[in-house]
N, C-alpha and C positions, 0 to 999 in steps of 0.2 A: 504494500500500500504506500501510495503517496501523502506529504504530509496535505493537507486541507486548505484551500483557500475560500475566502469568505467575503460577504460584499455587506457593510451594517447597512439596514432596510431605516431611512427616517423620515425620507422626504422625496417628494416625487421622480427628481432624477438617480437618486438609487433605487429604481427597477430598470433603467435604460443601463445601470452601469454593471447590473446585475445582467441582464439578457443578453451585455456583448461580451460580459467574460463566460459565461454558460457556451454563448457561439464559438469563441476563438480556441473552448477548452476543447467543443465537439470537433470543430475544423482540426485541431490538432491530432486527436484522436482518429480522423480519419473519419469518421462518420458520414453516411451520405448525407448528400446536400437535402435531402427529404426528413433523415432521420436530426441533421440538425435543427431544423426548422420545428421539430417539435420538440426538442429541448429546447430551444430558445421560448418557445410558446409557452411550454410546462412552469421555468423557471418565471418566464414574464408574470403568470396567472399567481402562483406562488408568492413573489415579490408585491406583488401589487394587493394581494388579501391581507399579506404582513403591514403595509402602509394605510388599507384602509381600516382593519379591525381591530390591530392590536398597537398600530401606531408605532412599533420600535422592535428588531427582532433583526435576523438576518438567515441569507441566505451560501451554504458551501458547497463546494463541488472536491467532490476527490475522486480519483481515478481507481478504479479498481481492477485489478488484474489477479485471476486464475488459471489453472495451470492450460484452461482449454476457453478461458472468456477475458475480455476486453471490455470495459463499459467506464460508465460514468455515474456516480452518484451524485444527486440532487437535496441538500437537505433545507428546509425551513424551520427555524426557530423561533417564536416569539414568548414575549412571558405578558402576553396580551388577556384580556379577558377567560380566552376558551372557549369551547365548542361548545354548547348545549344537549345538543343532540346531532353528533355525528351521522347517522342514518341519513337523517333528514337532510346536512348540505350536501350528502354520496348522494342524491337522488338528484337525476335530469331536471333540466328546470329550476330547482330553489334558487332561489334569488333573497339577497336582502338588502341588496345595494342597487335595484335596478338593471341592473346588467343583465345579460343576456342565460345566464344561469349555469353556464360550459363548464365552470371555475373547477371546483375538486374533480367531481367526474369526469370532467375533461383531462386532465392530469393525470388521472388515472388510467386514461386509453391512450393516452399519448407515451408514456411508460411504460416501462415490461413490470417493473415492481412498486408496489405504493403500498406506505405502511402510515398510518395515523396517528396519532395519540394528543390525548389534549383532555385538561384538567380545566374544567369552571374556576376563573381568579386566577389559575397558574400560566396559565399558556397551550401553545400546539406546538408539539414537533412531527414535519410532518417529511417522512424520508421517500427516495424514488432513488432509480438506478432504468438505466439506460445504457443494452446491451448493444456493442456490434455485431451486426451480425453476420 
């Protein structure tokens, strides 16, 4: 494993500065130009729910290598309010910002792995990995 680079989420232009180190880590990686595009999307979506929910958190990327896999993990941290009910933002649609509703679930199809967790008062950590394939 590589050591972890990190982008702190506080204010609107740290999601753009997050979605171009997410792109230059998959361009590095080798990634196709399709499968970068939805790491850059996944992190963008990511980035952008830590700026509106929780207000202050951040977003790392570390490279993972096995003996037969190549990929890139995606993590989001904040110690923002927390999730209420989980189920409920994984479902197509929920919205509580207006937006078009893609946000987790989307993130979730856009990645080969997604793991959640998040405490009412404590925060979310929310991980993802993106395999080459």
């Amino acid at each position: 494993m590589t050591p972890q680079s990190c982008v702190k989420i506080r204010e609107e232009w740290d999601i753009v500065s997050a979605r171009q180190l997410g792109r230059e880590m998959a361009k590095k990686l080798r990634f196709s130009t399709v499968d970068q595009a939805r790491i850059t999307t996944a992190v963008s979506e990511l980035a952008r729910n830590i700026y509106l929910y929780a207000e202050e958190g951040q977003i790392c990327f570390e490279v993972l290598e096995t003996a037969d896999h190549k990929g890139l993990s995606v993590s989001a941290t904040d110690t923002g309010p927390g999730i209420t009910d989980i189920s409920q933002v994984m479902q197509d649609g929920f919205t509580t910002s207006g937006g078009l509703g893609a946000g987790l679930p989307g993130v979730k199809r856009l990645m080969d792995e997604f793991d959640i967790q998040s405490e009412v008062g404590q925060g979310t950590q929310i991980n993802t990995v993106k395999w080459i394939r």
